[in-house]
C-alpha positions as CSV (number, residue, x, y, z in Angstrom):
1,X,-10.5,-16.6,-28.5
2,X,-12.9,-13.8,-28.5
3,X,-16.2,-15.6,-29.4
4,X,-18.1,-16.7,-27.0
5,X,-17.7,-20.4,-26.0
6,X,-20.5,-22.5,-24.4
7,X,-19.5,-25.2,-21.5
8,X,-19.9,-28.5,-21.7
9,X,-21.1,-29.0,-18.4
10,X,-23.2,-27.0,-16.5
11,X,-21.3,-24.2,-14.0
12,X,-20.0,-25.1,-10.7
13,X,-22.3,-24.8,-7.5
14,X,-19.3,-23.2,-5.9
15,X,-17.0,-21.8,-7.7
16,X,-12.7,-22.3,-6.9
17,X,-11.3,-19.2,-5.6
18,X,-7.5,-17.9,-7.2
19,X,-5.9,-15.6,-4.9
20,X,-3.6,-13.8,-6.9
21,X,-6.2,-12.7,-8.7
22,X,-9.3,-12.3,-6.1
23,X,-11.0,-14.4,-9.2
24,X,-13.7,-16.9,-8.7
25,X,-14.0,-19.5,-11.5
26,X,-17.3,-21.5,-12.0
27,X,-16.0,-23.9,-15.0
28,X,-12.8,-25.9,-16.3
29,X,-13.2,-23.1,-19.5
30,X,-12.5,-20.1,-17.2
31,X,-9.9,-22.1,-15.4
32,X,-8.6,-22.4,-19.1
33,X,-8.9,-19.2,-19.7
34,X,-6.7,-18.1,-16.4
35,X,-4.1,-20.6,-16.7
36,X,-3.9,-19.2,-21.1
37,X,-3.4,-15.7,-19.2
38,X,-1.2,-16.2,-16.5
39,X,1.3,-18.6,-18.1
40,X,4.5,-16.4,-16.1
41,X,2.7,-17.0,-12.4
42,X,2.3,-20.7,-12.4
43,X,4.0,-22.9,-10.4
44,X,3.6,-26.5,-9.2
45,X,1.6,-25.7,-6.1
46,X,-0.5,-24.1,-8.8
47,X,-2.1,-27.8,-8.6
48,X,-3.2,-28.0,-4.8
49,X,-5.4,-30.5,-3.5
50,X,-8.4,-28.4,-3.2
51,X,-8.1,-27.2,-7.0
52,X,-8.0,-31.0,-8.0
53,X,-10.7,-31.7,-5.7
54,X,-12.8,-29.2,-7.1
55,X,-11.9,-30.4,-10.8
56,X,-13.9,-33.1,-9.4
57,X,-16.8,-32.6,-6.8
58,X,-17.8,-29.1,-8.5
59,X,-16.8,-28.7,-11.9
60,X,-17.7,-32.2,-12.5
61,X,-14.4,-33.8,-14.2
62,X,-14.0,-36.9,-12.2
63,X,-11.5,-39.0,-14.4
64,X,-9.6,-35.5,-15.4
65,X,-9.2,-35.2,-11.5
66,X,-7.7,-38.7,-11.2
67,X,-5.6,-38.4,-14.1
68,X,-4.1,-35.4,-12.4
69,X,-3.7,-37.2,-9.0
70,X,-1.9,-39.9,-10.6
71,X,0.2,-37.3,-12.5
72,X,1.4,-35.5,-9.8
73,X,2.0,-38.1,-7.9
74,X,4.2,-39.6,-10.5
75,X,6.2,-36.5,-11.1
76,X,5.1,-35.6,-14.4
77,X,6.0,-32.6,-15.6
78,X,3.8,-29.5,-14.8
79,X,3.4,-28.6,-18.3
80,X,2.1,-31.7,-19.1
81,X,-0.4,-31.9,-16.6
82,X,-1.5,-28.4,-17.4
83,X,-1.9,-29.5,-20.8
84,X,-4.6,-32.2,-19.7
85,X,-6.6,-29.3,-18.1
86,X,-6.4,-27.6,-21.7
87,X,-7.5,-30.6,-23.8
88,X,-10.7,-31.7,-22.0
89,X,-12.5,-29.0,-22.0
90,X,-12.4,-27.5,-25.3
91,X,-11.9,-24.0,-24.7
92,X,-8.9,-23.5,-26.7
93,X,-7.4,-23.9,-29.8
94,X,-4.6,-26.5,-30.8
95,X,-2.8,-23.7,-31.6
96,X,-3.6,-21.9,-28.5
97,X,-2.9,-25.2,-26.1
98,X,0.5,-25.9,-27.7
99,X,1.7,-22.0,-27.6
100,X,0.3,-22.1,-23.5
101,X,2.0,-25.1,-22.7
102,X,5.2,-23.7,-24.4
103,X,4.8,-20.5,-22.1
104,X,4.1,-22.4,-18.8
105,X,6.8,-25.0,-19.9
106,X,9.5,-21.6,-20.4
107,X,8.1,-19.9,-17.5
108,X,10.1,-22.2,-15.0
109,X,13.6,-21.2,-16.2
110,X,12.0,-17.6,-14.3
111,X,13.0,-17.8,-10.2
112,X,10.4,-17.9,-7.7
113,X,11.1,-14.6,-6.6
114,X,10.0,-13.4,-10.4
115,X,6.9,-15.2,-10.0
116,X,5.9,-14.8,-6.4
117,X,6.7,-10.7,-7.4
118,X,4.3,-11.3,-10.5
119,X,1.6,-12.9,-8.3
120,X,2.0,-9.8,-5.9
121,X,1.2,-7.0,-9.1
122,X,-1.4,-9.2,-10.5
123,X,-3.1,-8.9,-6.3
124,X,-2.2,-5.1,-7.1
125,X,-3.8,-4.7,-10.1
126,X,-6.8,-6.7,-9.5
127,X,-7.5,-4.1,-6.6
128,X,-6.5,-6.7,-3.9
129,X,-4.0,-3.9,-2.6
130,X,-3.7,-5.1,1.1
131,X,-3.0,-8.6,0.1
132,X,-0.6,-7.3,-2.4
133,X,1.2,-5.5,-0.1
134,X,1.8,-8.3,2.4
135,X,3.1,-10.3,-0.7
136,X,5.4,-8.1,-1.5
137,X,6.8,-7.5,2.0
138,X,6.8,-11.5,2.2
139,X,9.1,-11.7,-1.0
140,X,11.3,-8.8,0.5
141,X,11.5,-11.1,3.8
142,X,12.4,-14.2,2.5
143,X,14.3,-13.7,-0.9
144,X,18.2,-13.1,-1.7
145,X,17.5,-10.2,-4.1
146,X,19.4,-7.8,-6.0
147,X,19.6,-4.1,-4.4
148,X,17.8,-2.6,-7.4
149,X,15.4,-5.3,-7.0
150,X,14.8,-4.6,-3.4
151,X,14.7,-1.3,-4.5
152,X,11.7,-1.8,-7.2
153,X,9.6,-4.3,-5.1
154,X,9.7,-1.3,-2.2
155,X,8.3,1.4,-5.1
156,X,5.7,-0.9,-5.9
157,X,4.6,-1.4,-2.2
158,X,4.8,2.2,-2.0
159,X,2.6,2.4,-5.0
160,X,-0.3,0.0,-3.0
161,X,-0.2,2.4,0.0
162,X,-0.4,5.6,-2.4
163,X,-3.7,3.9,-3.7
164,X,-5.0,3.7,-0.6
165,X,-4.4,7.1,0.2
166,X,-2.0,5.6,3.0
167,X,0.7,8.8,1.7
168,X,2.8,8.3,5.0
169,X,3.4,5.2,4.5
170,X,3.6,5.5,0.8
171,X,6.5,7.9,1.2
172,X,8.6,5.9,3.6
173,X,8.4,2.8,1.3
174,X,9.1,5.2,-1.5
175,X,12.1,6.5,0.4
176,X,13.2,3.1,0.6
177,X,12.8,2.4,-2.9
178,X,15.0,5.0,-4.0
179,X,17.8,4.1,-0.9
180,X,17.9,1.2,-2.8
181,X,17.3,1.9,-7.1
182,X,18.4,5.0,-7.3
183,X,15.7,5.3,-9.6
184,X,14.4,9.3,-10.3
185,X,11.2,7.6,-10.4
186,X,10.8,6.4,-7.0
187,X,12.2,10.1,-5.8
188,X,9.7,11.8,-7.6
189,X,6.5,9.5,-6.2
190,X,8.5,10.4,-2.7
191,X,7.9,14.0,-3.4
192,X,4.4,13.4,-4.4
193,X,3.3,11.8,-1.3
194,X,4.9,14.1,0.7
195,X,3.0,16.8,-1.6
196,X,-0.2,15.3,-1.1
197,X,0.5,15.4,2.9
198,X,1.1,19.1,2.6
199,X,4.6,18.3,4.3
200,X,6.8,21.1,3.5
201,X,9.5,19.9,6.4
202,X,10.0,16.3,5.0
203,X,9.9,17.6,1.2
204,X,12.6,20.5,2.7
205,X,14.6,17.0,4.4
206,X,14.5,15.1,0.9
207,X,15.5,18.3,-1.1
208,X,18.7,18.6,0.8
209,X,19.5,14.7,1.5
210,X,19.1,14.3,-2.4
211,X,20.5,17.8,-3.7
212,X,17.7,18.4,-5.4
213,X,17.4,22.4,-6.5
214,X,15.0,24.7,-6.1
215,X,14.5,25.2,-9.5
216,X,14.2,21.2,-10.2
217,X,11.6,21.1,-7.2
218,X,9.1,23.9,-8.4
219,X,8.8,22.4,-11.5
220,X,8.0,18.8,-10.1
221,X,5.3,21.0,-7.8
222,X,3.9,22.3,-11.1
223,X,3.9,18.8,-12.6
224,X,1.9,17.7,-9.1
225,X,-0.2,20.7,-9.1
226,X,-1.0,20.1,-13.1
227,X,-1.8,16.0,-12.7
228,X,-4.6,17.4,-10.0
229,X,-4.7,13.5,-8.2
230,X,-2.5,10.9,-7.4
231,X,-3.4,8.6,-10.2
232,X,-3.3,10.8,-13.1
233,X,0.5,11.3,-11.5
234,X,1.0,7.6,-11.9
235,X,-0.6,7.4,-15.3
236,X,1.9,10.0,-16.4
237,X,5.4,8.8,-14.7
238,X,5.1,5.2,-15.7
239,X,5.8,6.2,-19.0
240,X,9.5,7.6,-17.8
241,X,12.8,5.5,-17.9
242,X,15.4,6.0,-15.5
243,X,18.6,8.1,-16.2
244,X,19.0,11.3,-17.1
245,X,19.0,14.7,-14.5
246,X,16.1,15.5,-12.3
247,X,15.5,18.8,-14.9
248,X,15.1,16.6,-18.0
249,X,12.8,14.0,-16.8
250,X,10.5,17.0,-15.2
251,X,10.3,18.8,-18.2
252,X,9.8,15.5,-19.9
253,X,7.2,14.7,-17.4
254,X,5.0,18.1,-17.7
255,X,5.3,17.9,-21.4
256,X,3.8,14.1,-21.3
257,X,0.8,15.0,-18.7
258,X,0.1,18.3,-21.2
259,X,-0.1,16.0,-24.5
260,X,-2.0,13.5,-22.5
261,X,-4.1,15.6,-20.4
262,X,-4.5,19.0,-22.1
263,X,-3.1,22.2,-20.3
């Protein structure tokens, strides 16, 4: 992959719309291309109705369509009829088509909560923040999930709200998250929001509910104060791991955004 592949048939008139991604695809080679790249977020339903429909009246793959209906409705295996997609179009390899449906075909020893949390930061990433959010919540709704798991899926909805400058609400989910994964992590984006709402009271509130000390706090203020905006915060906690004391991973912290950032 890399060069630039020509379709065989001419692009859709109206394209099929992914929402997990907020992608539009015009051709069975970028529907390739998405299903090469997101092997860990398919599922079954994956192959709706209106995608096989469009397979057919827009992309123009009549007798791949029918081949799928058939398929599905004999309950072959979803790798199987993802590898039928792969091999009529063209767009990838032997190689590649046998490694993808490989992936999909490992993919659904992960639970649904894995992949319905994968769709969710793929929404996130793709800039599709609100729709993210409301995925997330929807997995923290309706799934049996491990307390540290609760814990990260809360940090992450904090992390939508924080990119939508929503820092009340950021902080609260952020609370949350740490309530939940103990993780230093999810403390320090609580301070940050709270930092970027000039809230000395509720910073005051989660010094003394979480023991952190002064010292420990000031230099957290000088990594907020250094990082200048939110995301270059982000940039520079997602590369900390959790453990440790509160003193280490600061330090850590300011000497990562200096190296990365300059002083």
């Amino acid at each position: 992959m890399g060069e630039l592949i020509l379709c065989r048939k001419p692009l859709a008139p109206a394209p099929f719309y992914i929402e997990s991604t907020s992608l539009n695809i015009y051709s069975l080679e970028e529907l390739s291309w998405f299903i090469f790249h997101h092997t860990d977020i398919l599922e079954s339903d994956f192959l709706s109705d209106e995608l096989i429909d469009w397979i057919s009246n827009e992309a123009g793959y009549r007798d791949l369509s029918l081949r799928l209906k058939a398929g599905r409705d004999a309950d072959t295996p979803f790798h199987v009829l993802i590898e039928m997609i792969l091999t009529s179009c063209g767009y990838l390899t032997p190689k590649e088509i046998k490694d993808c449906v490989r992936e999909v075909r490992l993919s659904a020893g992960l639970s649904t909560a894995e992949k319905r949390k994968k769709r969710a930061d793929l929404m996130v990433q793709s800039g599709a923040l609100r729709k993210g959010i409301t995925a997330y919540q929807r997995i923290l709704a309706s799934e049996d999930l491990e307390r540290s798991t609760y814990g990260d899926i809360c940090h992450d909805i904090g992390y939508a709200y924080a990119r939508l400058f929503l820092f009340d609400e950021a902080a609260e989910w952020y609370k949350k998250a740490y309530e939940h994964n103990l993780s230093i992590k999810s403390l320090m984006q609580l301070l940050f929001s709270l930092m970027e709402l000039n809230d000395e009271d509720g910073i005051k509130d989660i010094c003394e509910t979480y023991h952190i000390a002064d010292e420990e706090l000031e230099r957290a203020r000088a990594v907020f104060a250094a990082a200048g905006e939110t995301k270059a915060v982000k940039a520079a906690t997602e590369k900390v791991t959790d453990g440790g004391n509160l003193h280490e991973f600061v330090a850590g912290l300011k000497s990562d955004y200096i190296r990365k950032y300059g002083a």
